[in-house]
C-alpha positions in Angstrom: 0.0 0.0 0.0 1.5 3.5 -0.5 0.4 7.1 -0.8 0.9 10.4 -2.8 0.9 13.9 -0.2 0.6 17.4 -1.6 2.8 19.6 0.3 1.4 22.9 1.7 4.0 25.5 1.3 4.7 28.2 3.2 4.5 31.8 1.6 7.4 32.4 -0.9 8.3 29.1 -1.2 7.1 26.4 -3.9 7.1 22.7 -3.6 9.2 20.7 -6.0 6.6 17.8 -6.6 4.3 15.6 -4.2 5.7 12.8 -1.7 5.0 9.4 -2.4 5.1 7.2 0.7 5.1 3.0 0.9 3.2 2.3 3.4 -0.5 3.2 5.1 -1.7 6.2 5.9 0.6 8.6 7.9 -1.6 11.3 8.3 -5.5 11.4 9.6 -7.8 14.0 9.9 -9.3 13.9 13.8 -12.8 12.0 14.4 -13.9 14.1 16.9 -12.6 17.4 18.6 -12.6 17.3 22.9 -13.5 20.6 23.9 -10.8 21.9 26.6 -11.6 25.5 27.2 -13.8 28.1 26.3 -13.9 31.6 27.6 -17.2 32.7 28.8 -19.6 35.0 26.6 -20.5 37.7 29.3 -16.5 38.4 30.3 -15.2 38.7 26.2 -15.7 40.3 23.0 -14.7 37.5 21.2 -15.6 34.2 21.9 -12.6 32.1 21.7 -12.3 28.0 22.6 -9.3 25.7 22.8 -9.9 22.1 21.4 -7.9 18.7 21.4 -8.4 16.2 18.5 -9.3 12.9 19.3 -7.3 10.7 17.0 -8.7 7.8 15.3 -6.9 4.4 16.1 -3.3 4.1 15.4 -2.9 7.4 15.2 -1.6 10.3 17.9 -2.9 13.9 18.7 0.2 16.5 18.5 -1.4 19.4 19.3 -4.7 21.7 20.1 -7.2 23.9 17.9 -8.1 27.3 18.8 -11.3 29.1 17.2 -12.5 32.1 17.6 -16.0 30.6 18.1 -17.8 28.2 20.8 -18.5 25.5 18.0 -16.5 22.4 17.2 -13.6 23.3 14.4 -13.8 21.3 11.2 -12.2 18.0 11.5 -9.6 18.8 8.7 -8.3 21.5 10.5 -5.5 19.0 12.0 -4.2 16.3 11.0 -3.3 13.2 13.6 0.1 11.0 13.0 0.7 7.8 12.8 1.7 6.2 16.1 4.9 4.9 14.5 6.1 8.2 13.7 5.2 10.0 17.4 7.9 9.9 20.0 7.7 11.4 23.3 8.4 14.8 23.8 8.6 17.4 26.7 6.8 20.7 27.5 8.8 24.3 27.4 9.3 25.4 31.3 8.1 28.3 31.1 4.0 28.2 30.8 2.3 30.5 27.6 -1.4 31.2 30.0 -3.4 30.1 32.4 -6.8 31.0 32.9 -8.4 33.0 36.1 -9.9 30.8 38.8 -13.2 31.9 37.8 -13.7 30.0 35.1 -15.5 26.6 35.7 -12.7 24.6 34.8 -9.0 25.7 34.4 -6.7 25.6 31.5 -3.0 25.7 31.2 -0.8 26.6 27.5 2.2 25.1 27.0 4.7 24.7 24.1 5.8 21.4 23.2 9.8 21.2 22.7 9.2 20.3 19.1 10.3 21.9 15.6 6.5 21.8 14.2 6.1 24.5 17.7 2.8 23.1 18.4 1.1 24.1 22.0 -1.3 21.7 24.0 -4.2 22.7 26.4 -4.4 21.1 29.3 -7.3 21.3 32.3 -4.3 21.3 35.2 -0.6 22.1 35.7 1.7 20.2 33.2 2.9 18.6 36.4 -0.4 17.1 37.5 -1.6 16.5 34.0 -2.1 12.5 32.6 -1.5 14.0 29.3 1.9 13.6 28.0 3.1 15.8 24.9 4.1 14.0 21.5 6.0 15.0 18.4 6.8 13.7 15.3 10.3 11.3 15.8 13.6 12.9 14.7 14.5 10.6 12.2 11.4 10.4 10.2 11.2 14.4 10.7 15.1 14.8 9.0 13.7 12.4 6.4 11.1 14.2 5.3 13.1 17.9 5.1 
């Protein structure tokens, strides 16, 4: 089995040709979004909520989705990875927010020490937190730059 990726450039550059791949699938969309955080209505302007994809099995969650709305975000707005090519990873020290105590749940911000720079939302501290930050492994990362 094999298949044929599209690379999405960044502005200025241009990709040289697709990516063919042997083997399944390496990248999924989500099947369903958990909600972490949402800021309430009555405090903010702008409605903003923080969301982690559930990945479908096999496949490992790298990150969170922020919208600028209370709904779900489309479930191609991430992609999950394939378990074989997720590794461990670790959070930066320093924390990115936390929300006030008035909210009815809390939410902490963190950068994962990772090239792609993704961020994950947890409902407690990093230190009390089940959740364990991924990335994509080093070697499979240099192959495909």
């Amino acid at each position: 089995m094999f298949s044929i990726w599209r690379p999405l450039c960044p502005s200025g550059c241009v990709s040289i040709g697709d990516v063919a791949h042997v083997a399944t699938h390496l990248l999924h969309f989500a099947a369903i979004h958990k909600n972490v955080w949402r800021n309430c209505a009555e405090d903010y302007r702008s409605p903003v909520s923080l969301w982690q994809p559930r990945p479908p099995e096999g496949y490992m969650v790298l990150g969170c989705v922020a919208v600028s709305c209370f709904e779900e975000p489309p479930l191609d707005c991430a992609f999950c990875v394939s378990e074989r090519f997720a590794e461990d990873a670790l959070f930066e020290e320093q924390i990115v927010w936390a929300s006030s105590d008035a909210y009815p749940w809390g939410c902490y911000i963190y950068q994962v020490q990772s090239s792609s720079l993704q961020f994950m939302a947890l409902r407690q501290p990093k230190e009390e937190s089940p959740q364990k930050p991924k990335k994509i492994t080093e070697p499979y990362l240099q192959q495909a730059l």
